[in-house]
Each structure stands twice: as C-alpha cells, then as structure tokens.
PDB file of N, CA, C and O in Angstrom:
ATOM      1  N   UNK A   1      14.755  52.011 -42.562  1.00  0.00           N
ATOM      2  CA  UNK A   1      15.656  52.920 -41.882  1.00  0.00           C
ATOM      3  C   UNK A   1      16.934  53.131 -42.694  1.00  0.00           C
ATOM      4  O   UNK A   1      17.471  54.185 -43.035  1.00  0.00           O
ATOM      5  N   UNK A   2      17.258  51.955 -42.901  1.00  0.00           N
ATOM      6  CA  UNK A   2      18.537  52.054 -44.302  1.00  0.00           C
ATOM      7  C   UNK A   2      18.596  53.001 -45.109  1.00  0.00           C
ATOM      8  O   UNK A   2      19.504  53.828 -45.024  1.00  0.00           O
ATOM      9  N   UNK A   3      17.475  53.083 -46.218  1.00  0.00           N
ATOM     10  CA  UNK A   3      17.403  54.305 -46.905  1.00  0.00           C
ATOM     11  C   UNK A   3      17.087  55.348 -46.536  1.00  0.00           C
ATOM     12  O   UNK A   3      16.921  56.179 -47.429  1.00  0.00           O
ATOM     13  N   UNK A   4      16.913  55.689 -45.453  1.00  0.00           N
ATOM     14  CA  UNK A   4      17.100  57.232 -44.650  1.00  0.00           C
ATOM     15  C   UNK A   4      18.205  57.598 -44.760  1.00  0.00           C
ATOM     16  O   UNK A   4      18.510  58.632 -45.354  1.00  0.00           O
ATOM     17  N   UNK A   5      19.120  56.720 -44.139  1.00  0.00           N
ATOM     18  CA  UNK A   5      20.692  56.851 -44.286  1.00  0.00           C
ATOM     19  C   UNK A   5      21.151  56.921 -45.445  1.00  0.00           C
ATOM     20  O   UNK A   5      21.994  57.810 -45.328  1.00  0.00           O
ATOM     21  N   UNK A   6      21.183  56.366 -47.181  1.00  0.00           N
ATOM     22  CA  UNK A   6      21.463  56.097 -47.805  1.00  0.00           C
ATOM     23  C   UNK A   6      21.189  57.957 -48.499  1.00  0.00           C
ATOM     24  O   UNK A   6      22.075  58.557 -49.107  1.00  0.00           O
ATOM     25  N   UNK A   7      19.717  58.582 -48.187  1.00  0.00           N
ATOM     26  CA  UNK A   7      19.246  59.258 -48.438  1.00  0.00           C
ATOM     27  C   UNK A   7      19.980  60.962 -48.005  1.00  0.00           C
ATOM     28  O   UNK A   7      20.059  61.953 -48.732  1.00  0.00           O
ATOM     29  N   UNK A   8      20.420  60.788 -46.605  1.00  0.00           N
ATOM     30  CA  UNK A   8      20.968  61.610 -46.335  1.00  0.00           C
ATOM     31  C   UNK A   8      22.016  61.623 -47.022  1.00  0.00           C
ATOM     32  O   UNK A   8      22.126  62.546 -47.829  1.00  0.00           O
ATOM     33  N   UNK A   9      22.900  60.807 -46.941  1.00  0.00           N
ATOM     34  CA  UNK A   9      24.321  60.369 -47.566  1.00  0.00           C
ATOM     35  C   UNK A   9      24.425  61.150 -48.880  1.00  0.00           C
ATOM     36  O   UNK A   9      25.218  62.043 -49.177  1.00  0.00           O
ATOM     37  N   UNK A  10      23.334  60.546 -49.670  1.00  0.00           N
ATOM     38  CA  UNK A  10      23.261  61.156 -51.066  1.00  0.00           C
ATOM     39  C   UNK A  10      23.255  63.113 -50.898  1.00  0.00           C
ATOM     40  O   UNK A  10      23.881  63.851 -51.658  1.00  0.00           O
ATOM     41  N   UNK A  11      22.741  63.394 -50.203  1.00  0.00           N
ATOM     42  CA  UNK A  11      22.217  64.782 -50.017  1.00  0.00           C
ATOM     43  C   UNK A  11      23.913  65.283 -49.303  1.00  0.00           C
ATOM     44  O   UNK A  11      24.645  66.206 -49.659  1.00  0.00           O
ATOM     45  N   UNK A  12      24.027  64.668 -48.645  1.00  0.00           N
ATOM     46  CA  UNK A  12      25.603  65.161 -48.601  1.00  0.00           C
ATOM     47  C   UNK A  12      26.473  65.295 -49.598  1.00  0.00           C
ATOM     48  O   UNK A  12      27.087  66.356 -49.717  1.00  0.00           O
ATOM     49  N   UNK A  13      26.633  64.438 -50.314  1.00  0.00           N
ATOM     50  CA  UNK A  13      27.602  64.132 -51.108  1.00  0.00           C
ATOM     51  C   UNK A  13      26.969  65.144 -52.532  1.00  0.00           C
ATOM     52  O   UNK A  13      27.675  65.620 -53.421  1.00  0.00           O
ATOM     53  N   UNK A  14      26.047  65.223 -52.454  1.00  0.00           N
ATOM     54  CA  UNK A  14      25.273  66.204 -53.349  1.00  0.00           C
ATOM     55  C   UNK A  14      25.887  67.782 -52.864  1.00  0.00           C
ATOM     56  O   UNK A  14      26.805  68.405 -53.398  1.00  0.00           O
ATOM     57  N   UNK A  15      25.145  68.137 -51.811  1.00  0.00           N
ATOM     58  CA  UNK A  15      26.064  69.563 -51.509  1.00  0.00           C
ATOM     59  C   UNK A  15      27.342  70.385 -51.325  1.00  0.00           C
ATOM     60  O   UNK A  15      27.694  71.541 -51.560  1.00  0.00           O
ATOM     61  N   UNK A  16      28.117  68.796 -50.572  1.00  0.00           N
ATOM     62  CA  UNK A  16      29.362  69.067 -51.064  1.00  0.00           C
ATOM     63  C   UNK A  16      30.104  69.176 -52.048  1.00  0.00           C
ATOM     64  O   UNK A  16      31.064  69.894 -52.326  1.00  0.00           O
ATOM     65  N   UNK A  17      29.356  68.101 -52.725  1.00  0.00           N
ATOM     66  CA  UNK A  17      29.823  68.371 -54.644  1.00  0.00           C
ATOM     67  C   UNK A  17      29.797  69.752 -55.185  1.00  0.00           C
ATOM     68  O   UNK A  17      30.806  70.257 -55.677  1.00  0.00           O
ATOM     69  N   UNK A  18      28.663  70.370 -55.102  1.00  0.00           N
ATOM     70  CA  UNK A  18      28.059  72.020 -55.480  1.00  0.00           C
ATOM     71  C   UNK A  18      29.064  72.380 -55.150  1.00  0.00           C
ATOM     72  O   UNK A  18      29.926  72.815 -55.914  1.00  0.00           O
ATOM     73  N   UNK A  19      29.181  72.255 -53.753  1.00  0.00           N
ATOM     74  CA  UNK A  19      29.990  73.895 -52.904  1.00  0.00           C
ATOM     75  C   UNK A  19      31.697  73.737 -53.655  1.00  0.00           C
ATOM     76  O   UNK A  19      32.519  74.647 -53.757  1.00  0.00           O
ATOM     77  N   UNK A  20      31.836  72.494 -54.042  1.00  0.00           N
ATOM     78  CA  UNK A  20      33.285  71.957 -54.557  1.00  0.00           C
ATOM     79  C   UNK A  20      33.166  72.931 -56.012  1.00  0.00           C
ATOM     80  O   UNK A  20      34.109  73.633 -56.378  1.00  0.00           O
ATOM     81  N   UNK A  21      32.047  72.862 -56.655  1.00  0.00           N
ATOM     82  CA  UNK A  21      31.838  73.163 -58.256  1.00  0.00           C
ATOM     83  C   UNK A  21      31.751  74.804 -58.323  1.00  0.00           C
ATOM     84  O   UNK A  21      32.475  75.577 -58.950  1.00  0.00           O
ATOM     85  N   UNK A  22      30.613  75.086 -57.461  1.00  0.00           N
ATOM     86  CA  UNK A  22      30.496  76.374 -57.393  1.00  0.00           C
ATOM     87  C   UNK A  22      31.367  77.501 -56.756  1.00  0.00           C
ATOM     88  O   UNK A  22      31.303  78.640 -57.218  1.00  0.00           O
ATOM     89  N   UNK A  23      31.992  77.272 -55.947  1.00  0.00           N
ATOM     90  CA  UNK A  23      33.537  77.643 -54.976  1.00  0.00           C
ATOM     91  C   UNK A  23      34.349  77.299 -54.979  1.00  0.00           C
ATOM     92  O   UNK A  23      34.750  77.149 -53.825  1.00  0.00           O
ATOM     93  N   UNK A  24      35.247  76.905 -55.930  1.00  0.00           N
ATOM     94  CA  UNK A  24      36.385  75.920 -56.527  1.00  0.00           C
ATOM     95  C   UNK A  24      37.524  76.931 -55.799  1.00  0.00           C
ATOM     96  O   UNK A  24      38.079  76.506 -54.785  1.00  0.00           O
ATOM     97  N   UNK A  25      37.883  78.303 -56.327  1.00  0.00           N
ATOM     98  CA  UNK A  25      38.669  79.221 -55.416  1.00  0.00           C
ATOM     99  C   UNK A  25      38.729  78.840 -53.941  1.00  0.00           C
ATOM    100  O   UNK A  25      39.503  78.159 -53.269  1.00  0.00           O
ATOM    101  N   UNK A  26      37.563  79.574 -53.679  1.00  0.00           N
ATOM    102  CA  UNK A  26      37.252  79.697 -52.125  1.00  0.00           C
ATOM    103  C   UNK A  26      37.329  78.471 -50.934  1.00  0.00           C
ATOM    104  O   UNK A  26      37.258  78.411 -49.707  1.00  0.00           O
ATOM    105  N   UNK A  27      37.533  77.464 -52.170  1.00  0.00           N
ATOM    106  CA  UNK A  27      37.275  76.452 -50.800  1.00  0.00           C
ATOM    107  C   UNK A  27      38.840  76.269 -50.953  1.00  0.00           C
ATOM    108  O   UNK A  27      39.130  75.673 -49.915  1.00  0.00           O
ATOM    109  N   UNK A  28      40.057  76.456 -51.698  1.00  0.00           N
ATOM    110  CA  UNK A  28      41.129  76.387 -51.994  1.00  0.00           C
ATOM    111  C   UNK A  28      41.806  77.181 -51.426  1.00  0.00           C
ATOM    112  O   UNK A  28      42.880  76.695 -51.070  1.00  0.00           O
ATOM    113  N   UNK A  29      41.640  78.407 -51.121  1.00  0.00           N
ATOM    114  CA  UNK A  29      41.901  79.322 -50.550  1.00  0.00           C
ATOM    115  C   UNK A  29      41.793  78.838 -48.683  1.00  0.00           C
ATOM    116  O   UNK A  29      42.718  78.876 -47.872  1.00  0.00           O
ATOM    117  N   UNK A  30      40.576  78.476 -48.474  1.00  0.00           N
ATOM    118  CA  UNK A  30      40.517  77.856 -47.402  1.00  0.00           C
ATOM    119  C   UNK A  30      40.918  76.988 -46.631  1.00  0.00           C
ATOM    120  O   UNK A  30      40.901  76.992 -45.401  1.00  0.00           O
ATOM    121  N   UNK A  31      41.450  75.893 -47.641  1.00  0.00           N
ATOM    122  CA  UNK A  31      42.136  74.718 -47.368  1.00  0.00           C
ATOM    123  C   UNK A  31      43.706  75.270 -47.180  1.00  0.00           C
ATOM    124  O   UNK A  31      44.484  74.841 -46.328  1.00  0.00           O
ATOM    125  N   UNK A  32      43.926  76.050 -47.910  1.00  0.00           N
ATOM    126  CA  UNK A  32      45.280  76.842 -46.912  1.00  0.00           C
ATOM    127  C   UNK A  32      45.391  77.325 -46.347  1.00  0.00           C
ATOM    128  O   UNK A  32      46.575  77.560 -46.109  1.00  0.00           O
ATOM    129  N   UNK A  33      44.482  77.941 -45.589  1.00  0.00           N
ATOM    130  CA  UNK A  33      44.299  78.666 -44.496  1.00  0.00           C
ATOM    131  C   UNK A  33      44.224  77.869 -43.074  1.00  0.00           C
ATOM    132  O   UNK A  33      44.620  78.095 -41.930  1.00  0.00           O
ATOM    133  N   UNK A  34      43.464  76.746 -43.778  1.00  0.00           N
ATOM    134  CA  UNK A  34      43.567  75.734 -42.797  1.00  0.00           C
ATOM    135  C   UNK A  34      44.890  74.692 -42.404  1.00  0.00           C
ATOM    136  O   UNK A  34      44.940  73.857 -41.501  1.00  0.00           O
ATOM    137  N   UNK A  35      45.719  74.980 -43.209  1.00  0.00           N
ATOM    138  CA  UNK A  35      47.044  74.509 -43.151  1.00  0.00           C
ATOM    139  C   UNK A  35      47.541  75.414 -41.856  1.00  0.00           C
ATOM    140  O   UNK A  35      48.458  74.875 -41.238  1.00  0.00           O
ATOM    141  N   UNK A  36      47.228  76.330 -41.479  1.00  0.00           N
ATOM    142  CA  UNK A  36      48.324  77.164 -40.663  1.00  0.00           C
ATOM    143  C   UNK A  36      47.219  77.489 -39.225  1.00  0.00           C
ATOM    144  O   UNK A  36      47.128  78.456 -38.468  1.00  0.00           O
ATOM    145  N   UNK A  37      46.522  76.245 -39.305  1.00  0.00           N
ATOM    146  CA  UNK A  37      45.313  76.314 -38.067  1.00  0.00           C
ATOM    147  C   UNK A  37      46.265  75.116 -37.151  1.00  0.00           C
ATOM    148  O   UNK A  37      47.095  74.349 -37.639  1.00  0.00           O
ATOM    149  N   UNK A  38      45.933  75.203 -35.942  1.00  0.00           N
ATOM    150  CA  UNK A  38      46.921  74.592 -35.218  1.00  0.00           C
ATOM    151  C   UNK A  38      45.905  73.134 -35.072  1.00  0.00           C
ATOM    152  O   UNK A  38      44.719  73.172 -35.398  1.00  0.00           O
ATOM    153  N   UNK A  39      46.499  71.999 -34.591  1.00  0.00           N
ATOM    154  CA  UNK A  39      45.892  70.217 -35.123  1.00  0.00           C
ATOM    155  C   UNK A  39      44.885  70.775 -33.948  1.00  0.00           C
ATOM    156  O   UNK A  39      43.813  71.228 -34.347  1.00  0.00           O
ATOM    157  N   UNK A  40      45.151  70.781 -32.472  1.00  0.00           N
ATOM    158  CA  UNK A  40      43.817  70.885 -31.539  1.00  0.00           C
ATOM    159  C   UNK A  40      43.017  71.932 -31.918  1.00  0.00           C
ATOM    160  O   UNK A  40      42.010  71.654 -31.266  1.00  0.00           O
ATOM    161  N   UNK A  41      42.769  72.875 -32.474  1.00  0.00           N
ATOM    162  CA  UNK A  41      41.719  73.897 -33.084  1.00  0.00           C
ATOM    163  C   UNK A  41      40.963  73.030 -33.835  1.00  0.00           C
ATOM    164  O   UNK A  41      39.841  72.917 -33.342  1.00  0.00           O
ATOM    165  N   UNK A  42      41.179  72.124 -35.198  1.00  0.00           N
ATOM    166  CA  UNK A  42      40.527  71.665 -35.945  1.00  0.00           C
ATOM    167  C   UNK A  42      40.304  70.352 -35.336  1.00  0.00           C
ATOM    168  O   UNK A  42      39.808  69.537 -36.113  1.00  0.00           O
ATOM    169  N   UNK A  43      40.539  69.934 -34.155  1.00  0.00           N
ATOM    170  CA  UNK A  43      39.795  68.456 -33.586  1.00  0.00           C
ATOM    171  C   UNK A  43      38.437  69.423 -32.911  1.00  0.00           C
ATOM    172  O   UNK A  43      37.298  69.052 -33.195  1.00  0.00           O
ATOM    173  N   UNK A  44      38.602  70.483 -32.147  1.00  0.00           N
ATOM    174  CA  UNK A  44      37.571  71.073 -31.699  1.00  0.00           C
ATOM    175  C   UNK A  44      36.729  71.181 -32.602  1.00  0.00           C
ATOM    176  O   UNK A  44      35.641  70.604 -32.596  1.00  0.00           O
ATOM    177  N   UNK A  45      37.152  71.957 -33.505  1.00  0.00           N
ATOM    178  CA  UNK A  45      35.788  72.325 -34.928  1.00  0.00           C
ATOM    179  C   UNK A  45      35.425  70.795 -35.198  1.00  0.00           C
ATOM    180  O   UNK A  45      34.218  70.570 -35.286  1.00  0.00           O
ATOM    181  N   UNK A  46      35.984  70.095 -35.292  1.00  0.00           N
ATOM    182  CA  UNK A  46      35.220  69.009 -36.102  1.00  0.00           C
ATOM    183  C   UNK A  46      34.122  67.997 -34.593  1.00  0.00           C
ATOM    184  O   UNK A  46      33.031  67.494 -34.858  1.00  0.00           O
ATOM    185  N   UNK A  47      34.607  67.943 -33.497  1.00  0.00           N
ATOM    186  CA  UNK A  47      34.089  67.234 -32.925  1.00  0.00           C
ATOM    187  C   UNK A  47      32.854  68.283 -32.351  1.00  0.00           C
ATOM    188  O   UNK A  47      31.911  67.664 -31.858  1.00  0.00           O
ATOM    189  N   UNK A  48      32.734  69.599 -32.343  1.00  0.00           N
ATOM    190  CA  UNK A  48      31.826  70.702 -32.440  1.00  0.00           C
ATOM    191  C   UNK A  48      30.728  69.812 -33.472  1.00  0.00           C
ATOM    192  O   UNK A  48      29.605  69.426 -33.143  1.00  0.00           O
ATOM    193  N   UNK A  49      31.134  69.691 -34.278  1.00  0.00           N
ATOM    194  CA  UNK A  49      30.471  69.464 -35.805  1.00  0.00           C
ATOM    195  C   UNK A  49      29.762  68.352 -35.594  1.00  0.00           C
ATOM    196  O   UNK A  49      28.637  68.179 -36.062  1.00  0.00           O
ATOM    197  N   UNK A  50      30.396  67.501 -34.851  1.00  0.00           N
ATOM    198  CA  UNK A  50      29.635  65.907 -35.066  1.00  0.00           C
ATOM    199  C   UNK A  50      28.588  66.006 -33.872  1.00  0.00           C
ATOM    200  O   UNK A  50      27.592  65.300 -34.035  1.00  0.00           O
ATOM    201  N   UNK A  51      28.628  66.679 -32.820  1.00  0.00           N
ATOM    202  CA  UNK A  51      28.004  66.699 -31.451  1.00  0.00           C
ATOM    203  C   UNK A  51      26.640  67.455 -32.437  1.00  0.00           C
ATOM    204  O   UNK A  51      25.523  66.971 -32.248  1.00  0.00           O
ATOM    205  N   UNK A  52      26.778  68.656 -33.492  1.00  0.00           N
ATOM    206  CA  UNK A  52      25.432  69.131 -33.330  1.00  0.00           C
ATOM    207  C   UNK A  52      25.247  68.323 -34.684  1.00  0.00           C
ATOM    208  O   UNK A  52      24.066  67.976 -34.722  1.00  0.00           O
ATOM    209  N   UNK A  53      25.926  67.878 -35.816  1.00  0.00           N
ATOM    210  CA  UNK A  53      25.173  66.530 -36.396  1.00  0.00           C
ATOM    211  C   UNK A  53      24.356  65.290 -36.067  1.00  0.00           C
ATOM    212  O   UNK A  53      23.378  64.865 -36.682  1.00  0.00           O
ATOM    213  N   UNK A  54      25.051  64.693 -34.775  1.00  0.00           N
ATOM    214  CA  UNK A  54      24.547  63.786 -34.124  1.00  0.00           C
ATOM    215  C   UNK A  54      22.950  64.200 -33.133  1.00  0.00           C
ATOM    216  O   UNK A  54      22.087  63.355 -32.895  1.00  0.00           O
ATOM    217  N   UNK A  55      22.879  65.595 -32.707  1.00  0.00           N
ATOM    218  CA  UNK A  55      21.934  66.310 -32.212  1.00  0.00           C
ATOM    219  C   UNK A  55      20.827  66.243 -33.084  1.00  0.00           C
ATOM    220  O   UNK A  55      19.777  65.712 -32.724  1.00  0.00           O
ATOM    221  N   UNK A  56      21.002  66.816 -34.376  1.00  0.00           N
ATOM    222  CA  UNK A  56      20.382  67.123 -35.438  1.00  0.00           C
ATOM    223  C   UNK A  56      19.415  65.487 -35.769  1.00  0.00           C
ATOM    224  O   UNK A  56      18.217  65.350 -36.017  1.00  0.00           O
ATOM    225  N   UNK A  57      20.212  64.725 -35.679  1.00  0.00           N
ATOM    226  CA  UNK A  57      19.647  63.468 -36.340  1.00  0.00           C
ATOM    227  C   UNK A  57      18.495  63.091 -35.356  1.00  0.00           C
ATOM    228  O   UNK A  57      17.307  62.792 -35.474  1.00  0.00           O
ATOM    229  N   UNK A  58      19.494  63.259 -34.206  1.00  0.00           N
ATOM    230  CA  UNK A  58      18.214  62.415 -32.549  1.00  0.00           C
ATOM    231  C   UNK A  58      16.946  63.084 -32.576  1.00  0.00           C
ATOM    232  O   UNK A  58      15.898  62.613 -32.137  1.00  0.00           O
ATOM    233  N   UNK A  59      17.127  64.462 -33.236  1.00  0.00           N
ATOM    234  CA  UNK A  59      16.096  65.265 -32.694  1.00  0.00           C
ATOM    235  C   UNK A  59      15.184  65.225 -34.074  1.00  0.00           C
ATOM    236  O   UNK A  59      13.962  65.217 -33.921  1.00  0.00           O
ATOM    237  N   UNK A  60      15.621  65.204 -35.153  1.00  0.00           N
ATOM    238  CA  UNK A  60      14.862  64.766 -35.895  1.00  0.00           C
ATOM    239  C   UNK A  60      14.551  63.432 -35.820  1.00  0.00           C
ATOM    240  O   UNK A  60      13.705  63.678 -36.680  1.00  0.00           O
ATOM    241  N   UNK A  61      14.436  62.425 -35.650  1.00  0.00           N
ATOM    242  CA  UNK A  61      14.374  60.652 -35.116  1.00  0.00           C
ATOM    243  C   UNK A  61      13.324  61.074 -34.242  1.00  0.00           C
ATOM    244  O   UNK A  61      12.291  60.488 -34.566  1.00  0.00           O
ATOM    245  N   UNK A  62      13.115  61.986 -33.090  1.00  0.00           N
ATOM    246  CA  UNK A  62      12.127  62.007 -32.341  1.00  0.00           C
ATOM    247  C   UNK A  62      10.863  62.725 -32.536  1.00  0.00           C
ATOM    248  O   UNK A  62       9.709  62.552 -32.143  1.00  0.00           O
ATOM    249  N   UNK A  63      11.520  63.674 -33.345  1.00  0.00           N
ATOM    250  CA  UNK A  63      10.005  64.817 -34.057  1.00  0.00           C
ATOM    251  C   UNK A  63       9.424  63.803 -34.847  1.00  0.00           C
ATOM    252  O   UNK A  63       8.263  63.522 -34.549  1.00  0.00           O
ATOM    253  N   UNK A  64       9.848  63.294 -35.613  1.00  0.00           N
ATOM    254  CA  UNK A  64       9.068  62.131 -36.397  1.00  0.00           C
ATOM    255  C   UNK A  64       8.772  60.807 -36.186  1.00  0.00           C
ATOM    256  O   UNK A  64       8.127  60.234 -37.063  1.00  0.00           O
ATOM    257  N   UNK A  65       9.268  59.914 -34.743  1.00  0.00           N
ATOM    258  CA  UNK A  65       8.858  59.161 -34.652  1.00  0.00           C
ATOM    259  C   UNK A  65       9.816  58.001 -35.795  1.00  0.00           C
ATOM    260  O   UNK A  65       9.289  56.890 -35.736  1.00  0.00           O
ATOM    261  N   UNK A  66      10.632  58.010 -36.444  1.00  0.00           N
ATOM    262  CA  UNK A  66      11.334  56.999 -37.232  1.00  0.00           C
ATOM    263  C   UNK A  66      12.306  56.391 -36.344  1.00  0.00           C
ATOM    264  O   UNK A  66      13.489  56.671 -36.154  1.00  0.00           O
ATOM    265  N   UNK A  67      11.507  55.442 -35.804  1.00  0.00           N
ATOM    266  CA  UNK A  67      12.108  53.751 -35.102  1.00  0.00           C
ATOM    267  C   UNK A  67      12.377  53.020 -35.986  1.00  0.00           C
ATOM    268  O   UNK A  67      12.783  51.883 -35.744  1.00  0.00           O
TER     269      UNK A  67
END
C-alpha cells in the first residue's frame, strides 16, 4: 500500500514540476493574482480541492479493491 502512495506522490511532484517548467509566466502571473484573492476564498478553493482529492482516492480504493 506504501508504494501506491509513494507512487502517486511521485506523479505529483512530476506534474507539478512540468506545469512549473512549461508555464513559468503563467503560473507567475497567477500567483499575483492570487495575492489580491481574499484569505476565505482560497481556504474554500483549497478545501474544495482536498474533498474531491480525498473522493478521488476512496473511489478509486473501491473500484479496485486495494485493502
């Protein structure tokens, strides 16, 4: 089960790397944009984020059966 986790992890840190390499502007541009987002807007987006991450995982855990 460990290296499931280890596995995803990698695949994260993999795409985010890209999107860092390949969108170096854009994500810069963004990150100031996000400066002038108010603090409770971006607790919403992010806890948005983890509810359908955490979704994502259960529901894959159950399509496949990985106990």
């Amino acid at each position: 089960m460990l290296k499931y986790i280890f596995i995803g992890l990698g695949f994260m840190f993999l795409i985010e790397g890209l999107m860092y390499f390949f969108f170096t502007n854009q994500m810069k541009n963004m990150m100031k944009s996000i400066e002038n987002l108010n603090s409770d807007k971006i607790k919403i987006y992010a806890t948005i984020s983890c509810i359908i991450g955490v979704s994502l995982i259960c529901i894959t855990l159950k399509k496949y059966k990985m106990d």
